[in-house]
N, C-alpha and C positions, 0 to 999 in steps of 0.2 A: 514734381515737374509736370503731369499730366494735369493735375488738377489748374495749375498754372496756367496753358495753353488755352485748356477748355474754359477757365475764366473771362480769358483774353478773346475768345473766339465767340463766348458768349456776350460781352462786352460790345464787341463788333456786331452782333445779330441785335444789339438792342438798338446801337446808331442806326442799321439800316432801318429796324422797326419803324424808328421816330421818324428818317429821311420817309419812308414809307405812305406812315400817317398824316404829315405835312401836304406830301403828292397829292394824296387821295382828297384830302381835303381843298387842295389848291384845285383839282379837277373838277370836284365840287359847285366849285363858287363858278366856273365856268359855265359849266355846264346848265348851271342853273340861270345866268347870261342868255347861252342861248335858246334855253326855254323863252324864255320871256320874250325875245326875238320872235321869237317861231308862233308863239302865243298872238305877239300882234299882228302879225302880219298873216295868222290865219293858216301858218303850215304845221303839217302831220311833224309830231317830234320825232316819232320813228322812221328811221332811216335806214331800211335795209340792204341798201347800196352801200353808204359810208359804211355799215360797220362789218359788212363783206369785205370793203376795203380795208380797216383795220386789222379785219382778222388775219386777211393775206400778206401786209408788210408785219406785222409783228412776229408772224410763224417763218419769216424770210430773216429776219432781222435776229432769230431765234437761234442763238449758240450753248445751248443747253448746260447743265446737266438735265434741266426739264424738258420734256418732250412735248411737240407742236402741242398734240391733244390737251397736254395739262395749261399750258398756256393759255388755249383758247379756256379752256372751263375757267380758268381763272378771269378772263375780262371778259368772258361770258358774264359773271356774278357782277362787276361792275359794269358795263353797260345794263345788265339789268336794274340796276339798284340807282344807275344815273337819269334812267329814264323814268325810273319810278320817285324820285325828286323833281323831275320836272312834271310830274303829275301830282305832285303834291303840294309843291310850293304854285301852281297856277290852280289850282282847283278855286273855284269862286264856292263861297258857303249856299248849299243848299237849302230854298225853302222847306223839302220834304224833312230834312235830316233834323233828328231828338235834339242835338244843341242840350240847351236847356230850360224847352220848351216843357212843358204840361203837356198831356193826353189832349189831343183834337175832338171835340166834340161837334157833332153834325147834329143839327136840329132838322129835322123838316114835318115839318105839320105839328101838329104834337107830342112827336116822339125825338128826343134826343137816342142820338148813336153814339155811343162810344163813352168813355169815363168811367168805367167798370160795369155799367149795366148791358145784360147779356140780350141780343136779340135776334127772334127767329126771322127769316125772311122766306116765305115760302110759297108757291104756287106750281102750275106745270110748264111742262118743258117749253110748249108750244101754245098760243091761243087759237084753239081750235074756232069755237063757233061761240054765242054769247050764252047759251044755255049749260056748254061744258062749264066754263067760266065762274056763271053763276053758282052755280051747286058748290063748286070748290072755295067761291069766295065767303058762300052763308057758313059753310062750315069752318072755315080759318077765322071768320067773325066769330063765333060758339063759341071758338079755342081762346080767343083773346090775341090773336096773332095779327101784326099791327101790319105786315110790308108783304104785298102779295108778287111773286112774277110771273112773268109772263109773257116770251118771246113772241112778238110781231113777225122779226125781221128774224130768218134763220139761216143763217151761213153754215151751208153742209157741206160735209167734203164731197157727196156724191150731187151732181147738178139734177139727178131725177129724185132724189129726196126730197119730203114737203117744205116748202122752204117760205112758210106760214105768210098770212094774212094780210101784213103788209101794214096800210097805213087803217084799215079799214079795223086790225090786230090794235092798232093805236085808240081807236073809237072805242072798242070794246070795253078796253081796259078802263078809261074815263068813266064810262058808263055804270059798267058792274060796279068800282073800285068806291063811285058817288055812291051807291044806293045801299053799299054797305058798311060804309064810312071807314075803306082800306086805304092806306097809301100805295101806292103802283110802284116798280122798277120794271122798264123792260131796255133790252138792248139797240141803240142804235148804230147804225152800221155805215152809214153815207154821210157825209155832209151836209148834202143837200136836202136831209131830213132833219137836222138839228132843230132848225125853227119850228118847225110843224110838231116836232118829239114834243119839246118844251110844254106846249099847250096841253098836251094829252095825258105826259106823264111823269111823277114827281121825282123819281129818280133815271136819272138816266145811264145806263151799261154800257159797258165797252168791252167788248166779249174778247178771249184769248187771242183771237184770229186778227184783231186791228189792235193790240196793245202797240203796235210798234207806227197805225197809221197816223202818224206826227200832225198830219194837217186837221184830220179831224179831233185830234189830242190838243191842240192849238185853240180850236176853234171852240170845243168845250172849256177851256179857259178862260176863254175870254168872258164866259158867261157867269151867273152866281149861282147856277142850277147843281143840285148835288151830282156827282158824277162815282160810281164804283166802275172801277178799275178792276180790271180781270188779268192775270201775271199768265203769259203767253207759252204755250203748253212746249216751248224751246225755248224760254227767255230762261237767264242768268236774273238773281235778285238786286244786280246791280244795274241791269237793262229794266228790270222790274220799274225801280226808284227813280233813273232815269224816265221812263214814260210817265209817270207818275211829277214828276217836275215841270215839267211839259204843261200841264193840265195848271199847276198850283202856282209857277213861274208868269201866267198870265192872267194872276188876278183871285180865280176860282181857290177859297179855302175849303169849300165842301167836297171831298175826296173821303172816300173809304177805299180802302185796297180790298183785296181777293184775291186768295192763292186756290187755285183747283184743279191741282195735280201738272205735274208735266211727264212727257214723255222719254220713257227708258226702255231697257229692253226687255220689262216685266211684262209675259202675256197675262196674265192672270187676273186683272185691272187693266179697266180704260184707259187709266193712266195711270202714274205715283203719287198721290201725295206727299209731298213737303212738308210733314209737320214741323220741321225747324225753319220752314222760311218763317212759322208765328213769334216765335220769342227773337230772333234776329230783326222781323219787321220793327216789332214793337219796342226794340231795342235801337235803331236805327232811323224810324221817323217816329211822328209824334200821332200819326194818324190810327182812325181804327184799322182794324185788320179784321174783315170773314173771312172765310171757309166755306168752300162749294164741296157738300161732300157728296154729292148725287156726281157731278163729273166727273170728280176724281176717284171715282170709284167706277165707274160705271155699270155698278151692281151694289144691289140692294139690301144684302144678307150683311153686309159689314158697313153699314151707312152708321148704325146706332155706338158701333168702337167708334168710329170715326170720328163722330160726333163729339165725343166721349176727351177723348185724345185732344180735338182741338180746340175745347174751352177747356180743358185742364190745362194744354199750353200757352194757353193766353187769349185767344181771338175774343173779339168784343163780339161775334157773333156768326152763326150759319147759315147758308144757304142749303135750301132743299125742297130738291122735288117730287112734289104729290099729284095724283089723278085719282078721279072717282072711279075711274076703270081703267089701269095701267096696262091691260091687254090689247086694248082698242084705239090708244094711244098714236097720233099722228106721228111721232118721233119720241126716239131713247124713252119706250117701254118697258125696257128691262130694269134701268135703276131709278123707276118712279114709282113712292110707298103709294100705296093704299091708303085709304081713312083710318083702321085698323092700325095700320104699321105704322101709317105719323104720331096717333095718338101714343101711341107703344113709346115711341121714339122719344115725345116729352117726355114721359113717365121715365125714361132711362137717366137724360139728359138735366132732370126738375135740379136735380141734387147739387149737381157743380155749379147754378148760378141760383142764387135766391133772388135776384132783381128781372131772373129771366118776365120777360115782356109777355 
């Protein structure tokens, strides 16, 4: 007789199942309506009023045996899961996004980036003067190291910090980088420097501090000048991609990414490294991926793990900074090798890339 009942009653929990699933699904197709609505006409799909409003007749409407709280948790899970189909069914395909694309490969000059060959990118923090420059660039030529940098334009958090050389930083780099047959990256920071960058130098940076400044991410777009991207020391790697579509959405295919640490509550480092934004990036778009481990460290003693770590997880390549005299150093003297410690630093690093550059 009991088994009876409980048949019958289970019987009944499956019709409601099915009424259930029908709903959900009927909510669905709605809902995904007014996505699309909302899509063309340019409105936020989240609505924190309506679904205030929801929650408050439904918890009124609510004659239990469940209580307000489980209610809400429960169209909690659905308006989550409804707004997360209207993010999905309107998502436009990303240029940055793998698809089923091939590895990106950036040429510039003579050196291809990206495609499984590993490359160093190295110089100092700041362009001091033309004679520092030079010493650092004969001896990166000796090394065989093909991409020197080299901050012009230096956005410090502190406004009496050096805050380098400017366009004059721009000449320098032209100059040393011709006489010793280097490619250049340095960072630009304004807009109204793009055109004047272009002429002076072959890559151009976009430092953690403007990853998110759109106009100038626009504006490098438009152009076919290579552009590395630097993933913003409080950006999420899908704000990351985002800035990074920006740049690739208006034209420009030459993009390499760069993750260099962001910000947590670790003292102990300048910042965090990310080593899983490498194998997500490269999982994710088609681009190359460096690694700045001079920043994201910002100490010296763990640059060579570091290193270590981010060509075993994938990065097509490092960044790092050297000085001939890291004591004397205009800015961030602390986590810039020596002649001594760079060279070290290949010899640690020679092993995980045999095409290393």
């Amino acid at each position: 007789m009991s088994e009876e009942r409980i048949g019958e009653y289970r019987r009944e929990i499956d019709r409601i199942n099915e009424k259930i699933l029908r709903l959900l699904n009927k909510r669905a197709e709605i809902t995904t309506r007014i996505g699309e609505i909302k899509e063309s006409e340019g409105v936020e799909k989240f609505d924190p009023k309506r679904e205030s409003e929801q929650f408050a007749k439904l918890t009124k409407l609510n004659r239990g045996p469940l209580s307000n709280e489980i209610i809400k948790k429960i169209f909690r899970e659905i308006f989550r899961y409804s707004l997360s189909m209207m993010g999905e069914d309107q998502r436009k395909p990303m240029l940055v996004h793998r698809g089923d694309k091939s590895d990106t490969v950036v040429k510039v000059g003579n050196v291809e980036i990206g495609g499984g060959k590993s490359i160093i990118i190295a110089g100092p923090c700041a362009v001091e003067n033309e004679r520092q420059l030079d010493t650092i660039a004969s001896f990166l030529r000796s090394l065989g190291v093909p991409i020197m940098r080299g901050g012009a334009f230096k956005p410090r958090t502190s406004p009496y910090a050096f805050q380098g050389l400017g366009i004059d930083g721009f000449r320098i780099m032209l100059d040393v980088c011709k006489r010793y047959d280097l490619l250049s990256i340095s960072e630009v920071v304004d807009t109204h420097h793009v055109e004047l960058a272009m002429e002076y130098i072959d890559i151009l940076q976009i430092g953690a501090r403007n990853m998110a400044n759109f106009e100038l991410l626009k504006l490098l777009g438009a152009t076919r000048k290579p552009v590395l991207l630097k993933r913003g020391y409080m950006a999420t790697l899908e704000e990351f991609v985002y800035a990074a579509e920006y740049i690739m959405s208006g034209g420009n295919p030459n993009l390499l990414l760069c993750e260099r640490g962001i910000r947590t509550f670790e003292r102990w480092t300048r910042n965090t490294l990310d080593i899983s934004a490498v194998p997500i990036l490269k999982q994710e778009t088609h681009l190359p991926i460096f690694v700045d481990v001079s920043h994201s460290a910002g100490r010296k003693d763990i640059i060579p793990a570091l290193a270590r770590a981010s060509l075993a997880s994938g990065a097509d390549g490092i960044m790092v900074e050297i000085h001939h005299n890291p004591p004397v150093a205009l800015s961030d003297a602390s986590q810039q090798l020596d002649f001594d410690q760079f060279q070290s630093l290949l010899k640690t690093i020679y092993p995980l890339c045999e095409d290393l550059s």
